[in-house]
C-alpha positions in Angstrom: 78.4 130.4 154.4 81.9 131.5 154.0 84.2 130.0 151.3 87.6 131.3 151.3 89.0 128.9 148.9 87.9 127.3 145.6 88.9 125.8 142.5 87.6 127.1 139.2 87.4 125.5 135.4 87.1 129.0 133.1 86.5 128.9 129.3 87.3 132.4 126.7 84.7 132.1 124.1 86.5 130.9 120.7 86.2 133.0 117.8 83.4 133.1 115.0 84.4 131.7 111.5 84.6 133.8 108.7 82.5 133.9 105.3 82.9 133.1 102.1 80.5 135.4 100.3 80.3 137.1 97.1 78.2 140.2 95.7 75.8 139.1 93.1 74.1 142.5 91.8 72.3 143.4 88.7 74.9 144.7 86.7 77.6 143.8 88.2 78.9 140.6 86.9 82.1 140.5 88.8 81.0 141.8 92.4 84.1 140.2 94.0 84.0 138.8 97.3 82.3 140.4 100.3 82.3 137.5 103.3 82.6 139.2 106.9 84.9 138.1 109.8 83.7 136.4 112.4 84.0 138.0 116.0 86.2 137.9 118.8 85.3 135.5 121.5 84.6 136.5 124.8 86.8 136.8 127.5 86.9 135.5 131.0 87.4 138.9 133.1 88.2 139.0 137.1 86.4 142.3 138.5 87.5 143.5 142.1 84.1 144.1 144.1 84.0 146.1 147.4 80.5 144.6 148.1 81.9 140.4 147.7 83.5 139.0 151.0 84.0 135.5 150.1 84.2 133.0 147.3 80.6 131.2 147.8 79.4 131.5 144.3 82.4 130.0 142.7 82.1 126.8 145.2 79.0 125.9 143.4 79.1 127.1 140.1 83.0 126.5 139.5 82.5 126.6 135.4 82.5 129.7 133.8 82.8 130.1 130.1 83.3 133.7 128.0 80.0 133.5 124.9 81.1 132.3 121.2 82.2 135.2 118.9 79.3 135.4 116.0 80.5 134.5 112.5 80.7 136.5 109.8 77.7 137.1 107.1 78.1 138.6 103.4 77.9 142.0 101.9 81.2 142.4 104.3 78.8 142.2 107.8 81.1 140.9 110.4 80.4 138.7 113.5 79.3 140.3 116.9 82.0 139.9 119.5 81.0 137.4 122.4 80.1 138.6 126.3 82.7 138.0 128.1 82.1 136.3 131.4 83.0 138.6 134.3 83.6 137.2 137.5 83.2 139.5 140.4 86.0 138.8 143.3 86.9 139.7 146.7 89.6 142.0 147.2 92.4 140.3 148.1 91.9 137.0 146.0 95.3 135.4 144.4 94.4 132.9 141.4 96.8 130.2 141.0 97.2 128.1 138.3 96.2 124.5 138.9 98.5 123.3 136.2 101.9 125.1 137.4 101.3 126.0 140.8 102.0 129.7 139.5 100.4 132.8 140.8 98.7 134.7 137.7 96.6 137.3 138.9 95.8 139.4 142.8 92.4 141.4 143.0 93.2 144.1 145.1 91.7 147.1 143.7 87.9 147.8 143.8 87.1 147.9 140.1 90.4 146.4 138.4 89.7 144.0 136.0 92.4 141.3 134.7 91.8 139.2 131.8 92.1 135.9 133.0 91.5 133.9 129.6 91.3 135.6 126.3 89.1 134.8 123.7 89.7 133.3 120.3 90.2 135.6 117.8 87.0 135.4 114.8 88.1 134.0 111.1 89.2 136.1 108.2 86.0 136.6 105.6 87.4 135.6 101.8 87.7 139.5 101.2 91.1 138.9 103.0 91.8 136.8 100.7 91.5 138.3 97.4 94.6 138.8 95.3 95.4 140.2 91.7 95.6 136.7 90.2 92.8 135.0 92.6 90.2 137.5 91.8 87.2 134.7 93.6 88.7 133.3 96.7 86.4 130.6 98.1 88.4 130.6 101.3 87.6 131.9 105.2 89.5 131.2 108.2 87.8 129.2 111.3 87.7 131.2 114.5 90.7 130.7 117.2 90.1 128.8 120.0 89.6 130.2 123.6 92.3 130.2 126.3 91.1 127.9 128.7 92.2 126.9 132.3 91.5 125.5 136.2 93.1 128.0 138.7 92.6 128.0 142.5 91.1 131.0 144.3 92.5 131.6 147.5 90.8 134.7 149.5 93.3 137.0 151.5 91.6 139.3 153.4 92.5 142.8 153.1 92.1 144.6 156.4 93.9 147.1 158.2 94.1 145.1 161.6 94.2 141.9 162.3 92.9 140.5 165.6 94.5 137.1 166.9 93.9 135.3 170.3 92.9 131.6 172.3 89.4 130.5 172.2 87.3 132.4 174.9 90.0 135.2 174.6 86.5 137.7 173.8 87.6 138.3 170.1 84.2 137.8 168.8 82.5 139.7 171.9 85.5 142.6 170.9 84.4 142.5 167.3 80.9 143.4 168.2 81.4 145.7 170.7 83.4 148.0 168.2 82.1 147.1 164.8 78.8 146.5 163.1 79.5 142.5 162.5 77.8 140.3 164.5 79.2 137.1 164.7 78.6 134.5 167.1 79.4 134.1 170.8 79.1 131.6 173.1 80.8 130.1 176.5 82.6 127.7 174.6 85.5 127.1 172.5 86.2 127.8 168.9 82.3 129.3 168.6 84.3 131.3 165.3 84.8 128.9 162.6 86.1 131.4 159.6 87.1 135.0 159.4 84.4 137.7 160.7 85.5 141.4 158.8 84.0 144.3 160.9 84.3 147.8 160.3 85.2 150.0 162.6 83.9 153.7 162.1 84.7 157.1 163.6 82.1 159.4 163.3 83.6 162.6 164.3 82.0 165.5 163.0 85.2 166.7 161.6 86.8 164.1 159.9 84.6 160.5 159.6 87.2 157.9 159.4 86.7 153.8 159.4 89.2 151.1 159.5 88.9 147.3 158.5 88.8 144.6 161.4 89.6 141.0 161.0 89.0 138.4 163.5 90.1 135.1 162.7 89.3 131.8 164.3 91.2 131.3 167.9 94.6 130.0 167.9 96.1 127.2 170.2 99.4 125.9 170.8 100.1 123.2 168.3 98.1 125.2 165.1 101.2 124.0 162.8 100.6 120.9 163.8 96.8 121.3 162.8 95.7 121.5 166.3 92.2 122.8 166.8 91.5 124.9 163.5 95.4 124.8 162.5 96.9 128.1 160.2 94.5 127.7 158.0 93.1 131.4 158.4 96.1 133.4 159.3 96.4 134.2 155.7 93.6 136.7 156.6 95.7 138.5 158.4 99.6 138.6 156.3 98.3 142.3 154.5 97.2 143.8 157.7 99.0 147.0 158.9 98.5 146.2 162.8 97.9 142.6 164.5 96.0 143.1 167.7 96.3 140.3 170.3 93.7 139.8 172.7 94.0 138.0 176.1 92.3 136.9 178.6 93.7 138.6 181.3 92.1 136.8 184.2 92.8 134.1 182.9 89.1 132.3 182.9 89.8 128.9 181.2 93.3 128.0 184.2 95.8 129.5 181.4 98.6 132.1 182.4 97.9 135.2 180.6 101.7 135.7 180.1 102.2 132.1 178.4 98.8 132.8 176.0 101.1 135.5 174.3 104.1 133.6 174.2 102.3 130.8 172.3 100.5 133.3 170.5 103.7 134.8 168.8 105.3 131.4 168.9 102.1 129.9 166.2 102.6 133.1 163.9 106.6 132.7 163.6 106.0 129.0 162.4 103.2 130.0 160.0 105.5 132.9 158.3 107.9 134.6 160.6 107.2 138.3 158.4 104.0 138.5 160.5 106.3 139.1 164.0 108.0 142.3 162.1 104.4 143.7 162.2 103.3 146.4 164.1 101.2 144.5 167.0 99.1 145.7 170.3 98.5 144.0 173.2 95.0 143.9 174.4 94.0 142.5 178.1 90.4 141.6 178.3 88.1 140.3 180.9 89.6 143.7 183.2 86.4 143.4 185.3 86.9 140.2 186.9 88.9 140.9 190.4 91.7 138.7 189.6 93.0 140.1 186.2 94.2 143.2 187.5 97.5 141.3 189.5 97.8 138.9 186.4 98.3 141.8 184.2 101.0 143.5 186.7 103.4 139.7 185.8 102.4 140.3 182.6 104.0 143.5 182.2 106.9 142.0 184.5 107.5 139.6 181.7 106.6 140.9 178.6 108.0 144.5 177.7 105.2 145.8 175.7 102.4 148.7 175.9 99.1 147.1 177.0 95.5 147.9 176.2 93.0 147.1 179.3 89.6 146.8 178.1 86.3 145.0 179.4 84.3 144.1 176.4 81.5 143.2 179.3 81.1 146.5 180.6 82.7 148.4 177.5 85.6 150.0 179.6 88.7 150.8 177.3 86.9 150.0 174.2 86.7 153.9 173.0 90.3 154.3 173.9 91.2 151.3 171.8 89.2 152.4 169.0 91.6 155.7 169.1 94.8 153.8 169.7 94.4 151.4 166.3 93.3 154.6 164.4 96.5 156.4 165.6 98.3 153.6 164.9 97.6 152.6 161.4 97.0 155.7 160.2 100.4 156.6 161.7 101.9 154.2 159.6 99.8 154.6 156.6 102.1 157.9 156.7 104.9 156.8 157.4 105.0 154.7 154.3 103.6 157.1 152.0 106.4 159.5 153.6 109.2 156.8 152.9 107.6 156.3 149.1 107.9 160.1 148.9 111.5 160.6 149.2 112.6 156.8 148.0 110.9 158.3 144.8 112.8 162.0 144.5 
């Protein structure tokens, strides 16, 4: 099951109380106080993980809660400090708060933790507390409470290209002809009902190389409007370096090739016109079937862009693809470090 949105009810541990104590010894009449802190709550920690893909545990277990901070004992023996709950997350989750509609925290790093909720700090012992003229303070602080909270978790996924197209376009039969996912394919629409990540590897012997795929449910005209599976997904795809848009050149379900990309780049402008200012590719599929070859000629005709053909049926193209998106977001991974380079001298 894949969850790629949640709400959460998170807890910091609150803080132990401290002690009033005193040291009674033989011979020592006026020990003086001696009563431990309590400890420091636990906190509620977010933990990027490489091996987590979606949000499923948090959809049935959405309470989490950090462990109470021990309190303090005499002979000046302070309170253990409480676990803190760690919450392992997806990279590419952004936690918003329920309360102001605020975004508070983006897991995008494997292993970057962020402190969501802090605990309670534990309670002063009565050895704080002793003064010249109150020699015998019977007084201890109670432990602070923990920050507490609800926040939304909303997965974006983190890929380095982002595969968009109409139902029956091949995207699923694409996705495992050039990556080790396997998701499902049949002769009907809409067969993908959430995002499928694949990764697609280079083996060379020289330099082993892999890049991130993400194919999300197919679009059709109307998505705004909630249309088949709607926008919902195409978050998946904002932090992608390359969008890949597959069509079905021959054109198999009575749709022009040429008007499935204008839609295509129509649906994206109205979900968040940033995502047409991305680098894109233009992928014909179905090349084996007699009549896509004279569709794609209008294609070019119409739409001035460099086309990919490819047959995921009998695997023509696919290697040349596979060295095209390396090229290209590599390319620009460059690029930007390039531009970052000389921005920074």
């Amino acid at each position: 099951m894949f969850v790629d949105e949640c709400v959460i009810k998170v807890q910091a541990g609150d803080g132990g109380r401290g002690c009033v104590s005193f040291r009674r010894e033989k011979y020592e009449p006026w020990g003086g106080p001696n009563g431990g802190d309590g400890g420091k709550g636990g906190d509620v920690i977010l933990l990027g993980d490489d091996d987590t893909n979606n949000l499923v545990d948090y959809k049935y277990k959405p309470h989490w809660k950090g462990e109470r901070g021990e309190h303090g004992l005499g002979k000046d023996c302070h309170g253990r400090e409480g676990k803190p709950a760690i919450l392992r997350m997806p990279l590419g989750t952004v936690v918003i708060d329920e309360a102001t509609e605020k975004v508070v925290a983006e897991v995008i790093e494997d292993g970057q933790q962020i402190v969501l909720c802090k605990g309670g700090n534990g309670g002063w012992g009565n050895t704080h507390f002793k003064t010249s003229t109150n020699r015998a303070p019977k007084r201890a602080n109670a432990g602070q409470d923990g920050e507490l909270g609800s926040f939304r978790l909303v997965l974006k996924s983190i890929a380095d290209v982002g595969l968009v197209g109409f139902p029956n376009a091949g995207k699923s039969s694409l996705t495992t002809a050039i990556t080790k996912a396997r998701p499902k394919t049949a002769a009907y629409p809409f067969t993908t009902l959430h995002p499928q990540i694949g990764v697609i590897e280079y083996p060379d012997p020289m330099n082993f190389d892999r890049l991130l795929l993400a194919d999300v449910p197919g679009l059709i005209e109307g998505a705004s409007e909630n249309r088949g599976l709607g926008h919902r997904f195409l978050r998946h795809i904002e932090r992608c370096a390359l969008l890949m848009f597959l069509v079905d050149m021959a054109g198999v379900d009575g749709r022009d090739p040429r008007d499935d990309y204008t839609v295509l780049l129509k649906e994206l402008k109205l979900y968040d016109p940033a995502l047409l200012k991305k680098p894109r590719i233009v992928v014909a599929n179905k090349m084996d079937l007699p009549e896509a070859a004279a569709h794609l000629t209008k294609f070019k005709r119409r739409h001035k862009v460099d086309v990919v053909p490819i047959s995921c049926l009998d695997g023509k193209g696919l290697e040349k693809l596979k060295l095209e998106l390396r090229k290209r977001v590599r390319g620009r991974s460059t690029a930007t470090k390039k531009a970052k380079a000389s921005a920074a001298s």
